[in-house]
C-alpha positions as a Markdown table, in Angstrom:
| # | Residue | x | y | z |
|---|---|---|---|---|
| 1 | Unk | 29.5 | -22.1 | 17.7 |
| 2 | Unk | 27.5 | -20.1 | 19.5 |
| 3 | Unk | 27.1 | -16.4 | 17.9 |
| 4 | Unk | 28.1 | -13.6 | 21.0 |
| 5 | Unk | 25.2 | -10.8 | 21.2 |
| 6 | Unk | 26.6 | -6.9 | 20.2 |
| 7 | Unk | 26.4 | -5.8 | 23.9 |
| 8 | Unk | 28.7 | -3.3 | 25.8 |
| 9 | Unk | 30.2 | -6.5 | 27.3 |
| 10 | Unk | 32.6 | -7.3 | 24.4 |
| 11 | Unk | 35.1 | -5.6 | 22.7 |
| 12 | Unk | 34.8 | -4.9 | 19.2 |
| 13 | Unk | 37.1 | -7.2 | 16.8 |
| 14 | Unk | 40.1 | -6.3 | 15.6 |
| 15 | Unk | 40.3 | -4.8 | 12.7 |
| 16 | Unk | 43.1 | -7.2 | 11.0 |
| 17 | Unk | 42.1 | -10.4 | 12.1 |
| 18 | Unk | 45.1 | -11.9 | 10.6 |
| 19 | Unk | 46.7 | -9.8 | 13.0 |
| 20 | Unk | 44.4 | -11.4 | 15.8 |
| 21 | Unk | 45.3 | -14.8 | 14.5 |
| 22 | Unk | 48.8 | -14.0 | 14.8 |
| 23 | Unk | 49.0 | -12.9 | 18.4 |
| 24 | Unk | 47.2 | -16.2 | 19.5 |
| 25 | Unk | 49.7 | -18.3 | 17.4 |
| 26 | Unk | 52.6 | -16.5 | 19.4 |
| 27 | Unk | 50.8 | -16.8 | 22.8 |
| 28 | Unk | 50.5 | -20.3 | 22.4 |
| 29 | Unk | 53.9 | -21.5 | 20.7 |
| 30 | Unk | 55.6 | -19.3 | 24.2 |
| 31 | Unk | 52.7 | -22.3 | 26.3 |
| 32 | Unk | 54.2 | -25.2 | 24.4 |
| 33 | Unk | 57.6 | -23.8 | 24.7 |
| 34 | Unk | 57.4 | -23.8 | 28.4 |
| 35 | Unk | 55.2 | -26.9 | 28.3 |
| 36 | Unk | 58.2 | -28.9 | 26.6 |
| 37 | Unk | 61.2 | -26.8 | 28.6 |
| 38 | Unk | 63.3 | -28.9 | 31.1 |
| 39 | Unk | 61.3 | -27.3 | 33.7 |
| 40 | Unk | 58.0 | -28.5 | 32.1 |
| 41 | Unk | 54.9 | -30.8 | 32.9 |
| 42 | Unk | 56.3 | -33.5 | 30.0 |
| 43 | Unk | 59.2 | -34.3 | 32.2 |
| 44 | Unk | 56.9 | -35.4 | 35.2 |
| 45 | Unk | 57.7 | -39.3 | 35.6 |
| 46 | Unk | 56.5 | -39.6 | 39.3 |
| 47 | Unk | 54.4 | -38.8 | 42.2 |
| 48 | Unk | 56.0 | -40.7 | 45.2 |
| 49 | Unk | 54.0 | -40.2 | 48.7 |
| 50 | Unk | 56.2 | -40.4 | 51.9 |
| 51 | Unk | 54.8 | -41.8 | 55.2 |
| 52 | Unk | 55.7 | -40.1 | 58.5 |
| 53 | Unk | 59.3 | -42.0 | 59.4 |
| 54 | Unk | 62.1 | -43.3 | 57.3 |
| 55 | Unk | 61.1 | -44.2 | 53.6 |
| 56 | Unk | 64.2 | -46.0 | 52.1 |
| 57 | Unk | 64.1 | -44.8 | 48.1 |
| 58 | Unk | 65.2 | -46.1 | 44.9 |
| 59 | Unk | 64.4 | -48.2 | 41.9 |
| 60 | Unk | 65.2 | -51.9 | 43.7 |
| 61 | Unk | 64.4 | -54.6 | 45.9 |
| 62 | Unk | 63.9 | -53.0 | 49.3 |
| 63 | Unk | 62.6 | -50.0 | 48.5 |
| 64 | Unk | 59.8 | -48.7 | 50.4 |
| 65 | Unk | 59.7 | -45.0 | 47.8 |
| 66 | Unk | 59.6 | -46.7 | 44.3 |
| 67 | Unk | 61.6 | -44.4 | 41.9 |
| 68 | Unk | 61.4 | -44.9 | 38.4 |
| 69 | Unk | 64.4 | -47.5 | 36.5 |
| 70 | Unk | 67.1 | -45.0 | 35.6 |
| 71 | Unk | 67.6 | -43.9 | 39.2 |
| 72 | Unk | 70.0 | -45.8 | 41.6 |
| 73 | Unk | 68.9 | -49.1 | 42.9 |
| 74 | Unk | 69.0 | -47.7 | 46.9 |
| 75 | Unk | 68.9 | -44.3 | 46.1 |
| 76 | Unk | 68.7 | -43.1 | 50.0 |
| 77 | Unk | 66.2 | -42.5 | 52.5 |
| 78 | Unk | 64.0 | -39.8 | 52.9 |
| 79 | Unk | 63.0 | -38.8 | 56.7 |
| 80 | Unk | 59.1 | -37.0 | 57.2 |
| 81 | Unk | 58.3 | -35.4 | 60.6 |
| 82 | Unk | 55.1 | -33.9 | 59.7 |
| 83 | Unk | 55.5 | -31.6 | 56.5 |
| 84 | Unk | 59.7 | -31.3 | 57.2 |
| 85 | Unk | 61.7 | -33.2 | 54.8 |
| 86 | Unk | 65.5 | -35.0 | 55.0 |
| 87 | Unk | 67.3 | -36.8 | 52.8 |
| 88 | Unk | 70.2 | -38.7 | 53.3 |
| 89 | Unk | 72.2 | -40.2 | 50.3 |
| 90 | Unk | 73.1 | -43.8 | 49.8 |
| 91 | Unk | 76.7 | -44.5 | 50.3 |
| 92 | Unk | 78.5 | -44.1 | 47.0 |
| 93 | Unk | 75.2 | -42.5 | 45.5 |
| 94 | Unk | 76.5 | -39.2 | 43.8 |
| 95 | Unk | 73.5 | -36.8 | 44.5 |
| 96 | Unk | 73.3 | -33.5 | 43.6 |
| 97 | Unk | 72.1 | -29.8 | 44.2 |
| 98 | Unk | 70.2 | -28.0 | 41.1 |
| 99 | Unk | 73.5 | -26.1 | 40.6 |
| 100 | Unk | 75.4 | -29.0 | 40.2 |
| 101 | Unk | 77.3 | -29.0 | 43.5 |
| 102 | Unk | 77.2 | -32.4 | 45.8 |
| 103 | Unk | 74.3 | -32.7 | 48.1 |
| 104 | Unk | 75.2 | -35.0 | 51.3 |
| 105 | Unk | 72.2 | -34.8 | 52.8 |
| 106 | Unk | 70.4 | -32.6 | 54.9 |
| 107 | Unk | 66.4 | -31.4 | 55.0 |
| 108 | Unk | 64.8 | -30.1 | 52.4 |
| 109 | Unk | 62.8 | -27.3 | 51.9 |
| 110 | Unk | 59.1 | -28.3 | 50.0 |
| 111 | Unk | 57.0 | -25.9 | 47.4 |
| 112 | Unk | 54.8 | -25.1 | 49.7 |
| 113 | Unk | 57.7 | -22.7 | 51.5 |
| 114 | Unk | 58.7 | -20.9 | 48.2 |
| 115 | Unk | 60.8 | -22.4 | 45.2 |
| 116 | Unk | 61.5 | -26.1 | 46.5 |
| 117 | Unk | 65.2 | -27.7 | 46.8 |
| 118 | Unk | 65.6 | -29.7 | 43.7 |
| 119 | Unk | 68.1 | -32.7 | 43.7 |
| 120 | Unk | 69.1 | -34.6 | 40.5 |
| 121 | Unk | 70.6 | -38.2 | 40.7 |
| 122 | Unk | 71.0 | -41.0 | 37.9 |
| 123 | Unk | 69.4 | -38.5 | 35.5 |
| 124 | Unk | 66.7 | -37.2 | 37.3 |
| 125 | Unk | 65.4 | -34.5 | 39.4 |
| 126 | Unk | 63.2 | -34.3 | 42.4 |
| 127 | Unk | 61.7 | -32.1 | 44.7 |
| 128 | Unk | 59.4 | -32.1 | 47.8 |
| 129 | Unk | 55.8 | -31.3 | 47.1 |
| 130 | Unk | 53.3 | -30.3 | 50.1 |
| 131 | Unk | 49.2 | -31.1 | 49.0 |
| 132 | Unk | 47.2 | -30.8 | 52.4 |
| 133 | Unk | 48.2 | -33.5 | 54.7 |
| 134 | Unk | 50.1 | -35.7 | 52.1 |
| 135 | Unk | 53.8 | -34.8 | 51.6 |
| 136 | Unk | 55.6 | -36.6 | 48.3 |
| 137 | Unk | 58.3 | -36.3 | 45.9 |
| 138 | Unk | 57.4 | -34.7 | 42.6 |
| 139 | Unk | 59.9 | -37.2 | 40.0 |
| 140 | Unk | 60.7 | -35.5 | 36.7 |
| 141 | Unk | 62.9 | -36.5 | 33.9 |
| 142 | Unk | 64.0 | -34.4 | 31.4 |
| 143 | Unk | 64.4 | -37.4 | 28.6 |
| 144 | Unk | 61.3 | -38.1 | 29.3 |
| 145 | Unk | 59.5 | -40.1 | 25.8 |
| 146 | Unk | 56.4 | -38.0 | 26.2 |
| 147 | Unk | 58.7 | -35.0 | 26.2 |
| 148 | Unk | 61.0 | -36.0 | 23.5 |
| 149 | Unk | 57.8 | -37.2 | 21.9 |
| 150 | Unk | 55.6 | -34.1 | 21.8 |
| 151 | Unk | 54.1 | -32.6 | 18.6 |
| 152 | Unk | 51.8 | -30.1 | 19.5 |
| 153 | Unk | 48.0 | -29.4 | 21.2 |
| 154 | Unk | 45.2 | -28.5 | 18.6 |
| 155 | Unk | 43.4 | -25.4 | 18.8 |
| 156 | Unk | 40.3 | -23.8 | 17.7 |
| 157 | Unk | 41.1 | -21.5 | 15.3 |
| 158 | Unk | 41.7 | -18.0 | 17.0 |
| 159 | Unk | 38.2 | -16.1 | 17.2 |
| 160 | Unk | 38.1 | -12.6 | 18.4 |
| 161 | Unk | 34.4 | -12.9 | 19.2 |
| 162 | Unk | 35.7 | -15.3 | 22.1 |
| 163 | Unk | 37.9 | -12.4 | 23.5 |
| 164 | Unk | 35.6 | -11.2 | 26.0 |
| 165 | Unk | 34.9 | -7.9 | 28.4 |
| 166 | Unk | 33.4 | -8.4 | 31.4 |
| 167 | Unk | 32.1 | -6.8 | 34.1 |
| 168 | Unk | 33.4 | -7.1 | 37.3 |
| 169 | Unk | 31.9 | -8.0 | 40.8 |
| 170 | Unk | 34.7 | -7.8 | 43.6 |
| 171 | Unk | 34.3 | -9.8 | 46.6 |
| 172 | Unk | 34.5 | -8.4 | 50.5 |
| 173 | Unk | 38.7 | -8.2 | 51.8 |
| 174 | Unk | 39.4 | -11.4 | 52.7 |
| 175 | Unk | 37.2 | -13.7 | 50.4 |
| 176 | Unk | 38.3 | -17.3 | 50.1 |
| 177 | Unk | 36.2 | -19.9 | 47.8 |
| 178 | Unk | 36.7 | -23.8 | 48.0 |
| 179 | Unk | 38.9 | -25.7 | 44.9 |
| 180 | Unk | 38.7 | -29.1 | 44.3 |
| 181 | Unk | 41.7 | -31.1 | 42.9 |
| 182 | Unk | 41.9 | -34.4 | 42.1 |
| 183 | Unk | 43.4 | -35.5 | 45.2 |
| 184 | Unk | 40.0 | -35.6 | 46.1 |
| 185 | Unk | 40.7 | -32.8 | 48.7 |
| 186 | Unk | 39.8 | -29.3 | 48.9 |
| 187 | Unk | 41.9 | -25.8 | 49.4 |
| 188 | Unk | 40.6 | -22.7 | 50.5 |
| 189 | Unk | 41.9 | -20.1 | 48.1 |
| 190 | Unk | 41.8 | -16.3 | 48.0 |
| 191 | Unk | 39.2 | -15.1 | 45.8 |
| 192 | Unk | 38.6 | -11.1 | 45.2 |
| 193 | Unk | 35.5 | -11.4 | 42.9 |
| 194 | Unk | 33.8 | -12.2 | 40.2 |
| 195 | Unk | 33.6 | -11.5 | 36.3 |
| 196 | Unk | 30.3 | -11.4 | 34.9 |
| 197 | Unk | 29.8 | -11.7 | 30.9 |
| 198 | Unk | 27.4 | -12.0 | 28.3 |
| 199 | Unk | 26.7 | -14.5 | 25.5 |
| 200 | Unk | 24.3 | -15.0 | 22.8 |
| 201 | Unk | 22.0 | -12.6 | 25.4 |
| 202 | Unk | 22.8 | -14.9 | 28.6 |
| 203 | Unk | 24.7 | -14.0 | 31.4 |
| 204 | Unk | 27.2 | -15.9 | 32.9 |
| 205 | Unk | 29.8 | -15.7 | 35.8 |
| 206 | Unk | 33.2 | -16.9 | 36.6 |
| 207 | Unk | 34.9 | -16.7 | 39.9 |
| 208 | Unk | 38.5 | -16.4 | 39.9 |
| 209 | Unk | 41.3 | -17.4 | 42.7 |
| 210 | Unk | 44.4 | -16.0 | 43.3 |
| 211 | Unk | 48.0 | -17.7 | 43.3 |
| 212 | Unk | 50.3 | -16.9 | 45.7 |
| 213 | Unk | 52.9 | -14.4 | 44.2 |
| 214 | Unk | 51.1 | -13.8 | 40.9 |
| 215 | Unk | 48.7 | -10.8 | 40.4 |
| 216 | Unk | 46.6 | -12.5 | 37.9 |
| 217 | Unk | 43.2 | -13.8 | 38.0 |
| 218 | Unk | 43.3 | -17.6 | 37.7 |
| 219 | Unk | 40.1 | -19.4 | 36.4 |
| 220 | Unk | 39.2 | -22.8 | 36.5 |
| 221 | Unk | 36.4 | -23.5 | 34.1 |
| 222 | Unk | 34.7 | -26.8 | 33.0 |
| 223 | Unk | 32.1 | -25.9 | 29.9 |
| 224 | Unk | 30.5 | -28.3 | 27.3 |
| 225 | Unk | 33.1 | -29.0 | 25.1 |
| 226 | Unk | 35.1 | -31.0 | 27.4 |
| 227 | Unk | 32.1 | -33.7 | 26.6 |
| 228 | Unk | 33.7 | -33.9 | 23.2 |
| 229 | Unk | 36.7 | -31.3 | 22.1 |
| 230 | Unk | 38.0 | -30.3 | 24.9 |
| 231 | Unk | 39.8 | -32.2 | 28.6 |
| 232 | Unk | 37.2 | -33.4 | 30.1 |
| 233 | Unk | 38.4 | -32.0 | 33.6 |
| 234 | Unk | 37.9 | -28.5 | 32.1 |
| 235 | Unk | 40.9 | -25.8 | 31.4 |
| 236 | Unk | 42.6 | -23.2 | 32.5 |
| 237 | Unk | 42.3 | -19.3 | 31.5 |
| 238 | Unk | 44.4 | -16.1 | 33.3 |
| 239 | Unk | 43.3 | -12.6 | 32.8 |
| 240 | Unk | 44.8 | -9.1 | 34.1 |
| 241 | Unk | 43.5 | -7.3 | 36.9 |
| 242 | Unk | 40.4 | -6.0 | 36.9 |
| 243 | Unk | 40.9 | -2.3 | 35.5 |
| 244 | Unk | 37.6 | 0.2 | 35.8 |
| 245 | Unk | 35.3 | -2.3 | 36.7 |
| 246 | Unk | 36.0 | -4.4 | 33.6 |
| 247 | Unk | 38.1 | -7.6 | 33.1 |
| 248 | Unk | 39.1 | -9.2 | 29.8 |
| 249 | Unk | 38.3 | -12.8 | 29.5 |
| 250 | Unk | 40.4 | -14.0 | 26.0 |
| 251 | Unk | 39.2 | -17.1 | 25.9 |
| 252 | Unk | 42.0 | -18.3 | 22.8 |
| 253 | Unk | 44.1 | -18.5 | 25.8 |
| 254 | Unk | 42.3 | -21.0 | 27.6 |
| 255 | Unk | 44.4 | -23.8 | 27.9 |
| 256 | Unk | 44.9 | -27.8 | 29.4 |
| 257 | Unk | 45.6 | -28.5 | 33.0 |
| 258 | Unk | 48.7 | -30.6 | 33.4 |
| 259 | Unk | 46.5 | -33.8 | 34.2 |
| 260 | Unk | 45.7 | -33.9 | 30.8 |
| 261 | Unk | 49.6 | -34.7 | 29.6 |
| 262 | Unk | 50.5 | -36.4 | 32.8 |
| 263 | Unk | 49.1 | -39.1 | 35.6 |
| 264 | Unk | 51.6 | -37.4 | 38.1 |
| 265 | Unk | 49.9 | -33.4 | 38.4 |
| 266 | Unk | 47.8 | -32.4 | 41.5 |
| 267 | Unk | 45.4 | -30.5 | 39.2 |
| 268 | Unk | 42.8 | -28.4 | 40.6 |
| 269 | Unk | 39.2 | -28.8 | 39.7 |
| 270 | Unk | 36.7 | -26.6 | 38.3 |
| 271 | Unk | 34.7 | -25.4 | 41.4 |
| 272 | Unk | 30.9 | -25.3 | 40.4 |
| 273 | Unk | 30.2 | -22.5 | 40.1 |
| 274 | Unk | 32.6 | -22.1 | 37.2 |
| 275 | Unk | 30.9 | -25.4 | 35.2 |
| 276 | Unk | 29.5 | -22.9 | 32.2 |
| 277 | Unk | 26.3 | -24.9 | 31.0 |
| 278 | Unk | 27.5 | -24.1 | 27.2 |
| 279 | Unk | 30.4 | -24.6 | 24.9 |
| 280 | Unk | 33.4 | -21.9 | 24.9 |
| 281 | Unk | 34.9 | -23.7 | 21.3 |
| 282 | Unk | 38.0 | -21.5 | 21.7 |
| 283 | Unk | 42.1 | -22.6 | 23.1 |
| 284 | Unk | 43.1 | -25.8 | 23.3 |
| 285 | Unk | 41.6 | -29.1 | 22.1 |
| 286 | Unk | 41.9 | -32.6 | 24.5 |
| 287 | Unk | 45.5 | -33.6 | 23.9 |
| 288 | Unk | 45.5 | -36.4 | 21.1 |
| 289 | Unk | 46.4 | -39.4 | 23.9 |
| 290 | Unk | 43.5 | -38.3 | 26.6 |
């Protein structure tokens, strides 16, 4: 591990490091309690991609949209004109809204316009999902076996030397940066700055974007544990607004990208200016399948 230099740039350690210890364990059993909800990215079973037309759905012969087993045989047929969505319901096919009232069909509204329609038929849900030009079904199941299988994600034990304070760097109004994904595509995101920390008497820097609707800094950060400890496609880390200049960076909190539980996640990638050249051997571990 590398040993932090005694610079204004961190904050001092707690005094009851159990205490410290503590916190992280709750912060992280709330992140595998919403990893493993209903709602969460173990349930994920498919990505379908729909071409611009009719695309006939369902888990048989004659399907164009392959849905996974459980669902109905011809489950209906999904309409694309550009990024707007239909659906129209085989006959017979019982189909329903998210609150459990009978969907006959009708468009759709994607995640990319605000909380998506979700539909649930022969056990599963799905919803429209927008990324760039492409415009698919996100699949999820909640009886998923890698959901009803889960244990838990290892950590590094919680380290108050890795709860950083940096200093802050904000961009000009308006600043955008480039993030990868794995797509292999690229999104323009709103960016207002940069954090700028010191460790063992280097600086570093990592840029943040913003996510619609949330006021947090989101970081996407590769460093060189993912080589051996960590997902290799780096992790993920929020932090509070920047408050006098200053931002904390708690790195026990940095934590796996859904790729690294599912094949089925649009992950973004860390952009590279946030590939640190050193390890960070706090948060998560690789899960124990990647």
């Amino acid at each position: 591990m590398l040993a932090l230099c005694l610079s204004a740039l961190l904050l001092a350690a707690p005094a009851d490091a159990s205490s410290f210890a503590e916190t992280t364990a709750a912060w992280h059993a709330q992140r595998e309690k919403r990893l493993t909800s209903e709602e969460g990215w173990l349930t994920l079973v498919a990505l379908l991609w729909l071409k611009e037309g009719d695309n006939v759905a369902g888990s048989g012969p004659g399907a164009s949209v392959i849905f996974p087993a459980k669902a109905p045989a011809r489950l209906g047929t999904f309409r694309r004109t550009g990024t707007a969505v239909s659906f129209q319901p085989e006959a017979g096919v019982v189909v329903t809204t998210r609150d459990g009232k009978p969907f006959a069909g009708g468009p759709l509204q994607s995640d990319a316009d605000g909380p998506p329609d979700v539909l649930e038929a022969g056990g599963l849900r799905f919803h429209v999902v927008i990324r760039g030009e492409r415009v698919g079904l996100r699949v999820k199941d909640p009886q998923s076996p890698k959901r009803l299988g889960f244990h838990s994600i290892p950590m590094y034990p919680a380290d108050a030397r890795w709860r950083v304070e940096a200093r802050w760097e904000a961009a000009p109004p308006g600043n955008a940066i480039p993030l990868p994904n794995i797509l292999g595509t690229v999104d323009e995101m709103p960016s207002p700055g940069t954090a700028i920390f010191t460790l063992d008497g280097q600086e570093y820097r990592l840029t943040p974007v913003l996510e619609e609707g949330d006021p947090r800094l989101f970081f996407v950060f590769a460093d060189a544990t993912n080589r051996t400890e960590t997902y290799g496609a780096g992790r993920f880390l929020y932090a509070e607004p920047p408050q006098q200049g200053r931002v904390v960076l708690d790195f026990n909190h940095a934590y796996n990208p859904p790729c690294a539980f599912t094949a089925y996640a649009t992950c973004p990638l860390p952009p590279k200016q946030n590939r640190l050249p050193i390890a960070i051997p706090a948060g998560e571990k690789r899960p124990a399948d990647h």
